[in-house]
N, C-alpha and C positions, 0 to 999 in steps of 0.2 A: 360471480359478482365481485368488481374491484372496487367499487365505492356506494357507499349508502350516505345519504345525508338527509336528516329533516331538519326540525325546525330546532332542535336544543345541541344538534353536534354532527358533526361530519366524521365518517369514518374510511378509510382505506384498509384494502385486504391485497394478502398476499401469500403466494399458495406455490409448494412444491413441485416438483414432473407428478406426484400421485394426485393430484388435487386437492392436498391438505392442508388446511388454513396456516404459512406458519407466523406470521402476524398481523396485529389488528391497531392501526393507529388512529387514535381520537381525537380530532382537536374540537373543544366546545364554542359553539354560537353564544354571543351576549348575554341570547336567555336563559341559555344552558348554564353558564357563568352563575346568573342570578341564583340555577335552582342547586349550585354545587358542584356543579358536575366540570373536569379538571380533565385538562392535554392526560395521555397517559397513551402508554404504547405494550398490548399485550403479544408474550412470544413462546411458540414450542418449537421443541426439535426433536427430531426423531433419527434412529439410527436407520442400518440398511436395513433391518428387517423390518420397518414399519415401525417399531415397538417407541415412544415417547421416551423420552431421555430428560426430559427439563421443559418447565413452567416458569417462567419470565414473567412478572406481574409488579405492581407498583408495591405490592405487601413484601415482597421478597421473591428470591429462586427454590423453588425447590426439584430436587435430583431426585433420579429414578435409576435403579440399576437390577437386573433381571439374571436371572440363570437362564440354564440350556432350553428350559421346556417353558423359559418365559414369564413362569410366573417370578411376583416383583418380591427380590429378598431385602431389599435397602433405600429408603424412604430419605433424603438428605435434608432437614430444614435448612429455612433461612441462615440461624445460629449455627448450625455446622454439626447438632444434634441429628442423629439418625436414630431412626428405626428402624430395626430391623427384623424380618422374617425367615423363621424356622419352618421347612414342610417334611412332610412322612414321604417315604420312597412313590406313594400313591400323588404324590402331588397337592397332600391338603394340607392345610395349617394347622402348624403341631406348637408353633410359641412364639409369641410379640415381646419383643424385647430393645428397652428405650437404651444406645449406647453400655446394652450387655446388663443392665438393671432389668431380671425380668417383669415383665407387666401378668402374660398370662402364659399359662400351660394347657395345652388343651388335649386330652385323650379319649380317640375316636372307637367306635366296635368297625365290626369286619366288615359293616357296610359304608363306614369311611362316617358314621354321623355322632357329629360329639356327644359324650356321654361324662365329661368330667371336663371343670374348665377352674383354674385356682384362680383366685381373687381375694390376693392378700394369706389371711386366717383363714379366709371362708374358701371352703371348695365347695361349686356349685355343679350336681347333678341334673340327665336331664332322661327321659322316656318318653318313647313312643309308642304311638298304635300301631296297627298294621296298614295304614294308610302314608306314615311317614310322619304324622302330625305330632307336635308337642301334646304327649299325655301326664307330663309330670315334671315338675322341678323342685329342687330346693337347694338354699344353702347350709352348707354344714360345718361345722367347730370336728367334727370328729377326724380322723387320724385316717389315709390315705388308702391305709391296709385295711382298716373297718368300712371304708363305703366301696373298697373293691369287690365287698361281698351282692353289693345290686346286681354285679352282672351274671351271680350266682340264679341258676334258674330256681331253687329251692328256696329262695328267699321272697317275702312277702312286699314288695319296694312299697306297697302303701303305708304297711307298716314301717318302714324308714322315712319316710316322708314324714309321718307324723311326731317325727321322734324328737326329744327334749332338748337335744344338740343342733336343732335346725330354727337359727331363728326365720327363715325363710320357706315357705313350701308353698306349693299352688300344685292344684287339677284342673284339669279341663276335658271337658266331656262334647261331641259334637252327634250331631243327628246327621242321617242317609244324604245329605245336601252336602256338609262338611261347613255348617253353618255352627259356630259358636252359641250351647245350647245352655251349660253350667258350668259354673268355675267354681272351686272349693279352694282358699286361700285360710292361711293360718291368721294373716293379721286382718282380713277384713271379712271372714266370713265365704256365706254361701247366696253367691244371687245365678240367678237365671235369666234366662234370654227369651225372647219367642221371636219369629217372623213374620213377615206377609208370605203370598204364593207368589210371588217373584222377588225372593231376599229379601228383600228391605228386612230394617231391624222394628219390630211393633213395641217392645216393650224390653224394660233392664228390671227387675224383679229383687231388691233388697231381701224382702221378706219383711220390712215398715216400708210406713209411708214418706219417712223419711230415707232420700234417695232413688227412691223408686222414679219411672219414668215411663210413660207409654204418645206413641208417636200417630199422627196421620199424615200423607202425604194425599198429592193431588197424581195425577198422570204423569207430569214430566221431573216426579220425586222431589218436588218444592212442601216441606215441612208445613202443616198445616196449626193454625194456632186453635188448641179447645177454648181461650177466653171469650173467643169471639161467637158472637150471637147465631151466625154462620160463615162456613168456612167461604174464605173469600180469593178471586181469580187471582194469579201472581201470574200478571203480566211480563213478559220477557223472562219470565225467572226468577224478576225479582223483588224481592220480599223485603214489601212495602212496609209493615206492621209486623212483630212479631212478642207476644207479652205485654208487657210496658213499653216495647222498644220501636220506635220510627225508624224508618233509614228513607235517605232521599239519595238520587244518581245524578250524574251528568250525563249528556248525550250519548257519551262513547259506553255509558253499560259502568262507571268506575262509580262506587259507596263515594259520597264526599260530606255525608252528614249523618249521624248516629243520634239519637238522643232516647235517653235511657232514664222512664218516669217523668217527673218534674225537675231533676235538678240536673242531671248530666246532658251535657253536650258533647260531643265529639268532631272534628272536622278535619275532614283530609284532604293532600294534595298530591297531585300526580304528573311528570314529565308527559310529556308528548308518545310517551312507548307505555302507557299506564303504568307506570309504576311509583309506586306509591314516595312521593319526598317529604312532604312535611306533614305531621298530626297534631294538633292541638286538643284537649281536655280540660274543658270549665265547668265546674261544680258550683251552684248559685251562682252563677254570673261571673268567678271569679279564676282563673286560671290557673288549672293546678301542673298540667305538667307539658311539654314540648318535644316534640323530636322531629329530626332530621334524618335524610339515610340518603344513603350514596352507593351507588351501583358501577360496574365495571362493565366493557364493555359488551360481556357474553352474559349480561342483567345478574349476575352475583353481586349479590350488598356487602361491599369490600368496607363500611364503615355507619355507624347512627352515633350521634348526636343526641343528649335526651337530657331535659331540666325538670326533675319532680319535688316538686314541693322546696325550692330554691335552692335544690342540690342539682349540682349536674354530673352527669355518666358520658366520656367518652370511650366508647368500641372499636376496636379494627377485627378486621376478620381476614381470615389467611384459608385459601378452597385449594382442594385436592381435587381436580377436575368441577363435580357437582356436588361435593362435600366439603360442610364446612370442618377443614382440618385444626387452627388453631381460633382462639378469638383472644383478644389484646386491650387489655386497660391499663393507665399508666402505672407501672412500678409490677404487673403482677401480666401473667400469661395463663389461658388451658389448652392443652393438647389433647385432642380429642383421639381413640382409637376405636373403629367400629367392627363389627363380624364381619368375615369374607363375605363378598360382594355382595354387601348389606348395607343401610343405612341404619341399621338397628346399632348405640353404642356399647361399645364393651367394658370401654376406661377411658379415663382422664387423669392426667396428670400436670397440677397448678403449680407451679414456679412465680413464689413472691422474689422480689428484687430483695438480695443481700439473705435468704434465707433459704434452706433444703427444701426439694420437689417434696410433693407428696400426691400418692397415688389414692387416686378413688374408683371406686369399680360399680358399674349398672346391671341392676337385676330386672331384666324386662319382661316383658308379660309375654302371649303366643304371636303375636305381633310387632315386638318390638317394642312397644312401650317403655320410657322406665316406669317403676314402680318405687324401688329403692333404688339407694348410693350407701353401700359402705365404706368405711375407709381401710388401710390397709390392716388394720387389727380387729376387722370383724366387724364392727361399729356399727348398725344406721344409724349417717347419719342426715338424707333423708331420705322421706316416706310421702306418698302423694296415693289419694284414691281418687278417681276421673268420674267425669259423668260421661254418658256414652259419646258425646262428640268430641270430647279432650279436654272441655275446661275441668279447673282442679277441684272438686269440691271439697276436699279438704288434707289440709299438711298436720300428718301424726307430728312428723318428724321435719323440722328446718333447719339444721344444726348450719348448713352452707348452702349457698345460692345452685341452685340445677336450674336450667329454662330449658332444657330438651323435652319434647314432647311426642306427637307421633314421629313415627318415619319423615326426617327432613323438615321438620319445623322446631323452631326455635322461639320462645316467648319472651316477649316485648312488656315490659313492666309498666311501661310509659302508656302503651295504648290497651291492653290485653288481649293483644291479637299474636298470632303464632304467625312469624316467618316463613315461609315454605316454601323456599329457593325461588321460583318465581314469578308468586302469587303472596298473596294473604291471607291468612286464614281465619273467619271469626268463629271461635270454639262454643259460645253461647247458641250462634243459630246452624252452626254445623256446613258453614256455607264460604265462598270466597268473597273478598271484595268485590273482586274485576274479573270480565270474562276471561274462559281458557284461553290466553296466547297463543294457541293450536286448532281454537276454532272447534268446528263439529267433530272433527279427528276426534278429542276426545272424551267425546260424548253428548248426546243431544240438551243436556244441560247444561249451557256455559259457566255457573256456576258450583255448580253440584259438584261435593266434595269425595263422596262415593256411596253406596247404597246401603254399602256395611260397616261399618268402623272396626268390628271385631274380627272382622277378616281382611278387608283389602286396606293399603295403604296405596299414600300418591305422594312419596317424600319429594319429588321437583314440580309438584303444583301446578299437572300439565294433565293427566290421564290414570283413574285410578288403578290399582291393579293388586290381585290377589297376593298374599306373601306367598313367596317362593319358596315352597315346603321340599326343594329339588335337593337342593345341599344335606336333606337327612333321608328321599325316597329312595328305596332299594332301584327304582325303573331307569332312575337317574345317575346312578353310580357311575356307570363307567361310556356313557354318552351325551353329547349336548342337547339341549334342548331345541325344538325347532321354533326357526325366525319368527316372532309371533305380531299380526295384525296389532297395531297399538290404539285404537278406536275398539268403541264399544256398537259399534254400526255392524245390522244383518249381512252374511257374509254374501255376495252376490256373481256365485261364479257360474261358467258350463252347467249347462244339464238342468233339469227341473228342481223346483224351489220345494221343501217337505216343513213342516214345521217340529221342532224337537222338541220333546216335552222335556220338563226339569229333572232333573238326574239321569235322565236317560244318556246313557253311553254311547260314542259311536267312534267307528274304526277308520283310520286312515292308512289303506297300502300304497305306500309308493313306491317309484322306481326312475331314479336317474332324476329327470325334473319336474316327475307328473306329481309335482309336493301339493295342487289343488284339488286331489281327486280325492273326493269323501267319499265313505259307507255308515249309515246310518246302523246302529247292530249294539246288542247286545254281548258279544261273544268277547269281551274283555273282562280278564280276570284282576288286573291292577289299573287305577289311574291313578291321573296327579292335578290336585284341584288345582284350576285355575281360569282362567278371563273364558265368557262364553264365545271362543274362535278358535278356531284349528286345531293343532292340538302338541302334546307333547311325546316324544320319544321313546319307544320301548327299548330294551336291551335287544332286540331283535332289529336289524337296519332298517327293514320295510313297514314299520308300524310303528304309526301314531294314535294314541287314544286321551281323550279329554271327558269329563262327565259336564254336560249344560245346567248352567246357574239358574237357569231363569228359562222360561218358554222365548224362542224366537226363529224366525226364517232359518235357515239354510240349503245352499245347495248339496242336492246329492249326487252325485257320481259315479261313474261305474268303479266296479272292483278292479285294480289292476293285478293280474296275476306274475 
């Protein structure tokens, strides 16, 4: 493609001998003009091996510099600030460090999966099951040489975990599914989960009534409301009534109206590519707060606009490919740093104008979540407890502004909707704005945000997908992962159709490019949760195994020997 043009901007491309996009020129139409949207010219380059070297953007350049084996040791801002990365002879990451001020240390066991990560004061531990999965965390005040005793096999880690020095710890406990079953947290207790027989999440279990939560859904997983006298069709998906709360659509499938009770209104506006540019909020008639938001041309919101309550917020935001890397208000910055190739945060560090950085650190749940922010003496200073879809229901702790939420969304104060690269997310009904941008590819719900929230994440707001427990599985150590189908669609290949029951196990041998050829089977002694398609890699070249989420189609195939 050399040119795309609709109706708000005309764009020009231009691409390497590989095929590689290396710029993107935008000049905006009238209307485009009207809704904000500005000429701007985005640019990469890449060296001879492929490998990117520089992002060219209207925010600034940022620089990319790689060792022999490729992975990236040097991060160059705009500012001239680098970051930089430390690896283990193994190739993992051993320490993030902002121009030689370290951020984190992180030290790994023999299977290469962290087990100890500093953050400031607090060194934060972590354990797992035999599956790979997070079975324990905490942070600890204690002395480096006293929690090197967890990896003591004589030592009781539950008993450190609960120990007087940790103002942080969490458990998690999963069922034969690998489905998030209990969690046992020091600051908010013990709640539990239950399922449907195809994942879905049925109920979150406080132990009161307050917090507790239990779910119905209809066939195509559109959240069903108990007020209602009976449960009623969600045509296209979308959810007409939910509580107290209306929503009206526009033709194209996009939310343009919210109203919440009697008194709240909401009203939104969308470019010609749905994406969302302006929202408005009136409370009694009266208009409480405004935004605007501006996007780039590969749909990153390179800046918002926002007036609440006769105050206004200007944002810029600064992206590391599909991560948002810094975000920018006048006089102050934050630099965000996340886990290997994760969207889950690990730190941030705020730079006020004329005053010393100061680092804060995220204690995230098995998911990614934050939870806390300390700072660099230990400190929370905050705290957030979620309701199962991600709104906040309530802040222990607010000492400083956090808006990170799940995997790749980012909370909008002006509207309370969560960012999610590129989509919207309403955390109330658990649902998008506007349909997936990728269509059925990712999932026969164009709305639907995923089935679990305790297990799957969709930080670019396109297709859910399990967390990648690969970075801590022993099966995963020392091989990639295989190319995996990004739809949640029955796999439809060669050979007769079987149906595979949930949890059931099944082997894939290949050889050379036969990568479609399944066996349905029992005879696997490790897997690695994840999406119901094909499968993942064993330490062995010819075997793939995956456990099925859910009942559905697939093909089977002969055994290749």
């Amino acid at each position: 493609m050399l040119a795309k043009v609709n109706r708000d901007a005309g764009q020009a491309f231009e691409y390497d001998d590989a095929d590689r996009v290396l710029n993107i020129q935008r000049l905006p139409t009238s209307t485009g003009k009207q809704l904000g949207i500005t000429d701007e010219n985005l640019s990469d380059r890449y060296e001879l091996l492929g490998r990117l070297t520089q992002e060219l953007t209207p925010s600034g350049v940022v620089d990319y510099k790689y060792e022999a084996r490729s992975n990236l040791i040097t991060l160059i801002l705009p500012d001239g600030r680098k970051v930089n990365h430390l690896y283990y002879g193994s190739g993992h990451l051993h320490q993030l460090n902002l121009d030689g001020q370290v951020i984190s240390d992180m030290e790994r066991d023999d299977l290469h999966r962290e087990v100890y990560r500093t953050q400031g004061k607090l060194t934060s531990c972590f354990g797992y099951d035999a599956m790979g999965r997070k079975a324990w965390q905490f942070a600890s005040t204690l002395p480096a040489e006293k929690l090197s005793q967890v990896q003591n096999p004589g030592i009781n880690t539950s008993l450190l975990v609960e120990h007087a020095y940790n103002p942080i710890h969490r458990r998690y406990q999963y069922d034969p599914a690998g489905e998030l079953v209990r969690t046992l947290d020091k600051l908010r207790g013990e709640i539990k989960y239950e399922y449907e027989a195809n994942g879905q999440l049925h109920s979150r279990d406080t132990g009161s009534l307050v917090g507790s939560e239990e779910f119905r859904y209809d066939p195509a997983a559109n959240r069903l409301d108990f007020n209602a006298r009976q449960f009623e069709k969600v045509k296209d998906n979308r959810i007409k009534r939910w509580r107290d709360q209306e929503y009206r659509y526009d033709p194209w499938g996009n939310l343009i109206e919210k109203r919440s009770g009697h008194s709240k209104l909401q009203n939104f506006a969308y470019d010609c590519e749905n994406r969302l540019v302006r929202a408005e909020t009136l409370v009694n008639g009266k208009l409480e707060s405004t935004g605007a938001y501006r996007y780039d041309s590969l749909g990153r919101r390179i800046a918002k606009t926002a007036e609440i309550g006769g105050t206004s917020e200007q944002k810029r935001f600064l992206w590391q490919g599909l991560r948002m890397l810094r975000e920018e208000t006048p006089g102050q910055s934050i630099l965000y740093f996340y886990e290997p190739g994760s969207y889950a945060p690990l730190a941030r560090v705020d730079q006020a104008e004329g005053q010393e950085q100061k680092v804060y650190y995220f204690h995230t749940d098995q998911i990614g979540t934050p939870l806390e922010m300390s700072n660099s003496e230990g400190e929370i200073v905050w705290q957030a407890t979620y309701r199962s879809w991600g709104a906040i229901e309530s802040l222990a702790v607010n000492e400083i502004e956090q808006n990170l939420r799940f995997q790749g969304q980012y909370f909008d104060y002006d509207t309370g909707l969560h960012y999610n690269t590129l989509r919207y997310y309403d955390p109330e009904v658990g649902k998008f704005l506007t349909q997936d941008p990728i269509g059925l590819y990712g999932g026969w719900n164009l709305y639907e945000y995923t089935v679990n929230p305790f297990t799957w994440v969709d930080p670019l707001g396109l297709c859910a997908d399990t967390v990648k427990w690969g970075n801590h599985s022993e099966a995963l150590v020392e091989v990639n992962p295989l190319k995996e189908w990004s739809g949640r669609m029955p796999i439809t290949l060669c050979s007769r159709m079987v149906k595979a029951k949930r949890c059931e196990l099944f082997l894939i041998r290949v050889r050379k490019f036969w990568k479609d050829m399944i066996l349905i089977g029992t005879r696997v002694k490790r897997t690695w949760f994840g999406r119901p398609i094909l499968g993942t890699q064993l330490p062995t070249r010819e075997k793939y195994t995956r456990l099925w989420l859910r009942p559905m189609p697939v093909a089977q195939g002969p055994e290749i020997a």
